[in-house]
N, C-alpha and C positions, 0 to 999 in steps of 0.2 A: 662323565659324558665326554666324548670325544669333540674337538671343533667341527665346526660345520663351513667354515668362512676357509674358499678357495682362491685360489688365481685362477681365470680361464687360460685355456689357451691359445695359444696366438690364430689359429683356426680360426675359432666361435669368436675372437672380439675380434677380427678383419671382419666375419660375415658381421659382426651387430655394425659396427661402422657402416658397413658398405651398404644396410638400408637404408642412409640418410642421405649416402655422398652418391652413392648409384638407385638411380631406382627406374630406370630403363633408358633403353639403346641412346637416347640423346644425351643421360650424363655421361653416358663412358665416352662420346665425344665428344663433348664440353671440354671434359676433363684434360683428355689427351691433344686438342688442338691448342687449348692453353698453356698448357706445358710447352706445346712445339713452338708457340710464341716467346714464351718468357726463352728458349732458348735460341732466339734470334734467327726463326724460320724466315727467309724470302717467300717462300712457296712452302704451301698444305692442300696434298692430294686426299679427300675421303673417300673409301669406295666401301660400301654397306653391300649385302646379299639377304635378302628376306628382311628387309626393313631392321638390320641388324642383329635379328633375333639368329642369323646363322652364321653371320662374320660379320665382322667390322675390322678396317686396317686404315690407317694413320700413318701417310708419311710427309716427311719434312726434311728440308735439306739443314737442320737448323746447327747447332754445334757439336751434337752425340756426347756420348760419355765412353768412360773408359770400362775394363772389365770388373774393376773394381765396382763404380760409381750405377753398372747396371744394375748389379749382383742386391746391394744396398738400396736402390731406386725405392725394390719393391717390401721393403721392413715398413713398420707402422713408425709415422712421425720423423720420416726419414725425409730432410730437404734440404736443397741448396739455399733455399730464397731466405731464410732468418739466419739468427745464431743466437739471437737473446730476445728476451721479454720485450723488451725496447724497441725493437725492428718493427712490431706488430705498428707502431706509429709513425713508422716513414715506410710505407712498402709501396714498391713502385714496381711490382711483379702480380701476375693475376692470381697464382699460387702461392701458399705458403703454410697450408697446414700439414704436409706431409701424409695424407692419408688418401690420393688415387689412387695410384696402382696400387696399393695394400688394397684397398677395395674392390679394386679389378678383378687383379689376382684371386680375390677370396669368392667369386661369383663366376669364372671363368676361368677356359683356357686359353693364356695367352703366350703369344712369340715373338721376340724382341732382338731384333738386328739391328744392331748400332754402331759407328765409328765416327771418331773424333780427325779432323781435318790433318792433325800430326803424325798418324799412324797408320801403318798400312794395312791390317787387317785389324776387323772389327770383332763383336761377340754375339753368340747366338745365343739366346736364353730361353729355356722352356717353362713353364710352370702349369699346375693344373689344379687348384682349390688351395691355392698359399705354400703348394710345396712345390718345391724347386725339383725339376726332372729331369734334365742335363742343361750343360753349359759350356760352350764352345768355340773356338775361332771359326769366322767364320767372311769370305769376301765382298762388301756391301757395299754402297754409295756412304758418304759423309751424311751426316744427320739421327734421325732415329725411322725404324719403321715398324711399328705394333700392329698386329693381328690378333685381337679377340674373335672367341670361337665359343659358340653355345652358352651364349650367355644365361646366366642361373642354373645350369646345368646341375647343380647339387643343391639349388633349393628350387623344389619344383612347386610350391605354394606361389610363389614370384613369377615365375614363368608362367603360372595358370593363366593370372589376373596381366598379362602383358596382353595389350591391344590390339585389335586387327592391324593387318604390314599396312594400309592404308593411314589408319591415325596414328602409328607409332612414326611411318617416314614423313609427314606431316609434322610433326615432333622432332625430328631429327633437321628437318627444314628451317624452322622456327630458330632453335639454338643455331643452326650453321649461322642463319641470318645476324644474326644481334652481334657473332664473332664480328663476322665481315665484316658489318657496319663499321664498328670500331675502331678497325687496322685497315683503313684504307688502302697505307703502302707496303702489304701484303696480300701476294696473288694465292686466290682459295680456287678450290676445283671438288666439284662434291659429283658421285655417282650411283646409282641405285641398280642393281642387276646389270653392270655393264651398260647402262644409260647416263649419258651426262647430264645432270640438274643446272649446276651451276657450273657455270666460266667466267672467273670474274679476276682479272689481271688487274697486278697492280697499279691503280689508278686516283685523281684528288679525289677529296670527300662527296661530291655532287653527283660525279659520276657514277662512283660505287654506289650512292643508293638509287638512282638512276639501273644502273644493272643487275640490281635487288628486285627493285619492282615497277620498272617499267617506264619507258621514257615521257609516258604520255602526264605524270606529274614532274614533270621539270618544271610547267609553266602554272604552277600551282606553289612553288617553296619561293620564301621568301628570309632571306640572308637576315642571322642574329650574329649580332660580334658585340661584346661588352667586358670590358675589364673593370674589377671593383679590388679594394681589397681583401675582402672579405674571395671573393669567387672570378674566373672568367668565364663567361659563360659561352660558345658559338654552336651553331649549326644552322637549322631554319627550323619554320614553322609555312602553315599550311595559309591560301588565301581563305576567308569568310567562305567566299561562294564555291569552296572545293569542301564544304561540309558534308558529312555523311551519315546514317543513321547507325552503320556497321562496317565495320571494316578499315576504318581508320589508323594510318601505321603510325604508332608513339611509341616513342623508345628514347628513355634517359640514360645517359652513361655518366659516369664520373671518375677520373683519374683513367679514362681506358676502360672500365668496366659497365658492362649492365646494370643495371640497378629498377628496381619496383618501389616506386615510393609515390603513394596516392595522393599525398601531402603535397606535393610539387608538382602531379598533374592538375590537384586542381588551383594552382594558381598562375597555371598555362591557362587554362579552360575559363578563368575569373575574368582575363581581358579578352575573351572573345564576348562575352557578355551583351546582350542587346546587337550583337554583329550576327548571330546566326542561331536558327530557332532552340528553341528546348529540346534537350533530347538526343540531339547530332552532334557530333564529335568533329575535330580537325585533326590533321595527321602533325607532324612534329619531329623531330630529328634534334634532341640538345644534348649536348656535350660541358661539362662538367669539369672545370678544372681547379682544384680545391687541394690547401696545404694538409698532406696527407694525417699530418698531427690531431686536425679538426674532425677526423670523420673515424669511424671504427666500423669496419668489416666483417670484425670476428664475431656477426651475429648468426649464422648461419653456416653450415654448409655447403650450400649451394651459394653461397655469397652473391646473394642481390637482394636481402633484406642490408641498407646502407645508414648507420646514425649520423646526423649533421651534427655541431655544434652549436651551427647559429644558423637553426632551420628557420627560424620565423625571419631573419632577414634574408638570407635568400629568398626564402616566399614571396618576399616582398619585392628583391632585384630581379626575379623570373617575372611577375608580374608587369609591371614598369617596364622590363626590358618587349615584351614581346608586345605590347602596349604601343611603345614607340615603334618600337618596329610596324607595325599596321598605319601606324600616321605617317610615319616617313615615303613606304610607299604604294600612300594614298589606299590603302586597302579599307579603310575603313569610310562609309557610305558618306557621301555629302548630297547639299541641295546644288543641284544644277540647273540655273535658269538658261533655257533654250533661247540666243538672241542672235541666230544667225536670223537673215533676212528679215531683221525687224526694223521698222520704224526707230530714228533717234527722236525721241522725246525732249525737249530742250527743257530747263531748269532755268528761272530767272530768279535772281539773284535781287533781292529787294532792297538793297545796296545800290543795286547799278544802277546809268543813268537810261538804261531799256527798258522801255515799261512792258509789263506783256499786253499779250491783242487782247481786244474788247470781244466779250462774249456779246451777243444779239440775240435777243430770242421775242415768240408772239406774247404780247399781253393777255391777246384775246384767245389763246389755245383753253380747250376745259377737255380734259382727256376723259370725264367723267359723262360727256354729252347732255351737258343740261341745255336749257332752251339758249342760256348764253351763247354758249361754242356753236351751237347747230343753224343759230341766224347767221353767225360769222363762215360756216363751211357750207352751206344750202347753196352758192351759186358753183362751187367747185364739186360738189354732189350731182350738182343735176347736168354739167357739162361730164363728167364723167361716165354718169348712170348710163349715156347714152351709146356711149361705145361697150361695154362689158354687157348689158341688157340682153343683147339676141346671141350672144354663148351663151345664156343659161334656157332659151328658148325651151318649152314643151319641159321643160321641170318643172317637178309639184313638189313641198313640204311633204314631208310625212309626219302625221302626230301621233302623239301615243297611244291612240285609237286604230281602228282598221279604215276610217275613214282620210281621204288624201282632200289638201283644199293649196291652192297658190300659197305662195308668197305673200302676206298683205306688203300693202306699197309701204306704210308710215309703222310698220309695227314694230315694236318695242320688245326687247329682252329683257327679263329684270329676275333677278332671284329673290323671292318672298323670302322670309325668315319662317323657321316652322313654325306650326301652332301650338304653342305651350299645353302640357299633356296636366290633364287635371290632379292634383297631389304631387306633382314631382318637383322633385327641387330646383329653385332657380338654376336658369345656364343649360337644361338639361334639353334635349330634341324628340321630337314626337317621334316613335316607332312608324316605322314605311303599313299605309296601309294594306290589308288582306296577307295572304299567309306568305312565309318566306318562301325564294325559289325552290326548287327540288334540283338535289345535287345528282348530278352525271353517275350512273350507274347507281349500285346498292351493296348493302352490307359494311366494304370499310371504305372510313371517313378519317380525317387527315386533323392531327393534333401534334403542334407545336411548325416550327419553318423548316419542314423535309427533314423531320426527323423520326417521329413515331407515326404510328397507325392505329388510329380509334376502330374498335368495332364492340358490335354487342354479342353479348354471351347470353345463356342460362342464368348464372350465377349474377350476373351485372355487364360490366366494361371491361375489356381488356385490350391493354398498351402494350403495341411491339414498338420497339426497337427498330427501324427498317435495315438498318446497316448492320447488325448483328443475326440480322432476321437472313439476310441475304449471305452474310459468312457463313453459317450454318447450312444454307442450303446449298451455296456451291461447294465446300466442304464436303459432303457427302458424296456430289456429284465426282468431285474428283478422286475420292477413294475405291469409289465403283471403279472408275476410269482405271488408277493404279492398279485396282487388282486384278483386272479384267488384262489389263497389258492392253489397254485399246484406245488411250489419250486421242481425243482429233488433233491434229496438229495443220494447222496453215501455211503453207510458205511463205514466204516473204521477197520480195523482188528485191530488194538489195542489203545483204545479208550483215550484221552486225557484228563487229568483230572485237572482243575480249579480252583484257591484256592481262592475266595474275600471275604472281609470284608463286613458284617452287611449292610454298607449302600449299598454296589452295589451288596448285593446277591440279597436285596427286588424287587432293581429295574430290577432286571433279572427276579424276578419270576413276575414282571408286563408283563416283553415284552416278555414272552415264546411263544404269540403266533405269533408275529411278525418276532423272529426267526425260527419259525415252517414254515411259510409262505415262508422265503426264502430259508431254506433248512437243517437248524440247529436241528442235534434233542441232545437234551439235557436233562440230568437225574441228579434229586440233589440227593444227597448222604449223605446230613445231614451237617451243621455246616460249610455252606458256601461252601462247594465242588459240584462242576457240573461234568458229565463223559459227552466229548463228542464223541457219538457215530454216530454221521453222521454231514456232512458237503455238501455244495453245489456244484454241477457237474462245473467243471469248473475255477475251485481253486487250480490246482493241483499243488505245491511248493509252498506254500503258510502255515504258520501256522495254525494253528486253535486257540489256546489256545492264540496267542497275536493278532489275529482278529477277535476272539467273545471278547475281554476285551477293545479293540480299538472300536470297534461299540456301546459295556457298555459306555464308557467314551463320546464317541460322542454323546449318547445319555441323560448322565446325564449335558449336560456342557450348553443344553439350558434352558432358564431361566425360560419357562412357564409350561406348563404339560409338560411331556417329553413321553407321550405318544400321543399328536398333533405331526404330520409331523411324527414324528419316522419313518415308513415304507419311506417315501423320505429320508431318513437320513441312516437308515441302506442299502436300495440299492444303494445310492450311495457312500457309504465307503466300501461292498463290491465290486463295479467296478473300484474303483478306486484301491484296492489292485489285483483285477484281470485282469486289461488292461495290455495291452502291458506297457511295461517298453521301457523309450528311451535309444538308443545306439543299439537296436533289429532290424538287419536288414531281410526286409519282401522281398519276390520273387514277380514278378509282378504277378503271381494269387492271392497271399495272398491279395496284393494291391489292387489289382482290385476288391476283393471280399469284402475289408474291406471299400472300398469306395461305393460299392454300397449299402449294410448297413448302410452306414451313409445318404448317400440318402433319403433312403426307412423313416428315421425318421419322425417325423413329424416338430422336432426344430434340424434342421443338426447345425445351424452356433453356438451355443454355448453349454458349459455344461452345467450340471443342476447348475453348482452355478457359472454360468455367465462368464465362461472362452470363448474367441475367438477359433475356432474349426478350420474355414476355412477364409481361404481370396484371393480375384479375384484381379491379376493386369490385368487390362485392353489392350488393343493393342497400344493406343495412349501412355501410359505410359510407354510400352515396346519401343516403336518408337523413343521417346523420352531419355530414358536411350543409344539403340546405334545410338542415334543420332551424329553427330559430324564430324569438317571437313573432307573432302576426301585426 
């Protein structure tokens, strides 16, 4: 029997790499913008064309390579940044496993014009699926500049499942950002179809994320600085009352790098604790500075899965450190006693020789009006009675009868004690004679503090829900609306205006017509700003400007197109900010009118994302409940 155990060839294992290290348009520029870092870029131009599914180019003024060094670039495990096993625990470069452009290369066609500051003409290199297809001198600026072109072009399974240009350049936003962050004093430039995204020169740390997303959290960051042995930690963190339930920007870096580690946000998140509700999030900006020997990298490809060595005490100095941080400036809630324009109270000191004043008061007061008090107040009664008497002229008492009779002159208020009800336990109060009132309207009647709806059935009792009762049916209302293309929409007299960043403005200009549909009109104003000038009928106390960014983030947070379902997504995070709120108590029309609505649905018993609406106790189970001996 002949072997069966081959080498592949260098073809098929660049493409099996190149599903880990690439797997759309934003790692191939991950990739390459890092590279043009670690080669000591000032300045990185990106200009994408169809959300990079039809070019991507990368350039950098950084130090270029020679003919040789280009030629070699693109071999598998080919790099500058190590030489030994041993490197892997001091690397102070973002790359080092030698396998991007080998990955590029094997998914693309790319073009490579580069020169080194010492020489006067540079080299032009072709390549088209890992083979090389000429190689040239050729006259270029100093640095490097790469052009991929149809990316997965030879594996079209990858290309199928590649996302609309709206979530892919969204994607490609995202990565740009986390670069930026990092390299403050490197100027990035990113462009989409000949549209500039970003402009962001280089500038300090505050700024840069200031020109990321938006100047209007400047006065929401608050300054971390700490040096340990173990770690130093800076950047900032977010005020308590800049919490938010989505959308919040956290981003960990370490040594210069990204990094995802759940472990360490939540012990950012442990000292906001009792500072801000369940649920909400702060944004965050830390920086990471750790002896490279302690942490290992090479867990990943994508390298931002990061190993601590001594996670648990970091844990612990991230915790403490943003802790103090919140005390120092004052961020953290205290008691304040209001004492402008108050009386000084004096304190005497039962030491001194100050006695305090003598209180006075009547012996004869009885605040109770027995016959004592009322001998003592009868002559200041009867000079009084004489002047307030004729304002109340041609008044009569009303009793609880239909019959009207004066005032008696000497008559007496007094509340009897009930009269104990025969067989009942001591302490207990006699039931109000003749039958209870009759409640305003019919049908539903009102169980629990504004929150369900009692009515009766055939079958027995059944309990709505009022606030799911009412998701449900605006819910519906608005999908009519979306589909209809016919949202009412209100304008607004002075129009609310929306700051986002690059990745969630694209994805708003995807769904403008979605919020067109429900009732949103909305105008961009250049450089990530929307003006909203109309809003949906029916919203009224309600923001606008953090419930078009909450229906943004609802929209970006699913994993597939994010223009699938959208329309079921945003109508129902619109009704759910416009239902009834619980604790709202409703009149029985309100009731009755909101229960026939849920009726009239076509699916009453749950919401749209599978919550319980209504539920029937039956009469046997009611029977049952008072059931019990006589």
């Amino acid at each position: 029997m002949s072997d069966v155990i081959h080498l592949l060839p260098d073809s098929v294992a660049n493409q099996i790499a190149a599903g880990e290290v690439i797997q759309r348009p934003a790692s191939v520029i991950k990739e390459l913008v890092e590279n043009a870092i670690d080669a000591g870029a000032g300045e990185v131009h990106v200009l994408v064309t169809d959300a990079g599914k039809t070019c991507i180019q990368v350039i950098d003024d950084g130090c270029g390579m020679s003919e040789t060094d280009a030629r070699l670039s693109f071999e598998r495990h080919a790099t500058s940044k190590i030489s030994q096993a041993d490197d892997l625990f001091a690397l102070h470069t973002m790359g080092f496993r030698g396998e991007a452009l080998a990955s590029i290369a094997a998914v693309a066609q790319v073009e490579l014009k580069t020169r080194r500051a010492d020489e006067e003409l540079g080299t032009r290199l072709l390549l088209s699926g890992s083979q090389v297809e000429s190689q040239e001198p050729v006259a270029c600026p100093k640095g490097c500049n790469f052009s991929v072109r149809n990316l997965f072009f030879n594996v079209p399974a990858r290309r199928k499942f590649l996302k609309k240009d709206a979530t892919e350049l969204s994607n490609i936003s995202t990565e740009f950002e986390r670069i930026a962050l990092v390299h403050p004093d490197v100027a990035f430039y990113l462009y989409s179809n000949d549209a500039e995204l970003f402009n962001l020169p280089a500038m300090p740390l505050r700024s840069r994320i200031l020109g990321v997303f938006g100047k209007k959290l400047n006065q929401q960051l608050l300054s971390v600085d700490v040096q340990t042995t173990l770690v130093h930690i800076t950047g900032f963190v977010g005020k308590p009352d800049s919490a938010r339930k989505k959308g919040a920007h956290q981003y960990l870096f370490v040594n210069g790098r990204y990094m995802r580690h759940p472990y360490f946000h939540k012990a950012v998140m442990d000292a906001y604790e009792q500072l801000i509700p369940a649920g909400e999030q702060v944004s965050y900006f830390l920086y990471f500075e750790v002896d490279p020997s302690r942490i290992d990298v090479n867990i990943h490809p994508t390298k931002t899965e990061i190993k601590f060595e001594d996670e648990v005490a970091i844990w612990q100095i991230i915790s403490a450190t943003v802790k103090e941080t919140l005390g120092k400036y004052h961020a953290v809630p205290t008691i304040d006693f209001d004492t402008e324009d108050r009386p000084d109270i004096p304190v005497f000191d039962t030491r001194s020789e100050v006695a305090p004043p003598t209180v006075h008061y009547n012996a004869g007061y009885n605040p109770f009006h027995t016959e004592a008090s009322r001998a003592a107040s009868s002559s200041a009664y009867s000079r009084s009675r004489t002047e307030w008497e004729p304002l109340y002229a041609g008044l009569e008492h009303t009793s609880t009868g239909t019959d009207s009779a004066p005032i008696p002159e000497e008559e007496e208020w007094s509340l009897a004690p009930p009269e104990p009800v025969a067989g009942a336990p001591p302490g207990s109060e006699a039931p109000p004679a003749g039958p209870p009132p009759a409640r305003e309207g019919t049908g539903a009647g009102r169980a629990g503090a504004g929150r369900y709806i009692l009515t009766s059935v055939k079958s027995g009792l059944m309990l709505i829900d009022q606030h799911r009762a009412h998701v449900r049916v605006l819910f519906d209302r608005y999908m009519t609306q979306i589909a209809a293309k016919q949202g009412a929409s209100q304008g607004v007299l002075f129009p609310e205006i929306i700051q986002l960043p690059a990745s969630e403005a694209t994805v708003l200009e995807s769904l403008q017509e979605e919020f067109s549909a429900v009732g949103f009109e909305l105008s961009s104003l250049g450089g990530g700003s929307y003006a909203i000038q109309g809003v949906p009928s029916g919203i009224e106390g309600l923001h606008p400007v953090e419930l078009v960014r909450d229906m943004l983030h609802t929209a970006m947070e699913k994993g597939k197109d994010i223009k699938e379902d959208v329309q079921t997504r945003l109508a129902l995070c619109l009704a759910r900010a416009a239902a009834i709120p619980y604790g709202q108590v409703l009149t029985s029309a309100e009731m009755n009118a909101l229960l026939g609505q849920l009726l009239a649905c076509p699916t009453p018993n749950y919401t749209p994302d599978g919550r319980l609406v209504l539920s029937t106790i039956g009469e046997e189970e009611i029977d049952r409940l008072f059931a019990g001996k006589k």
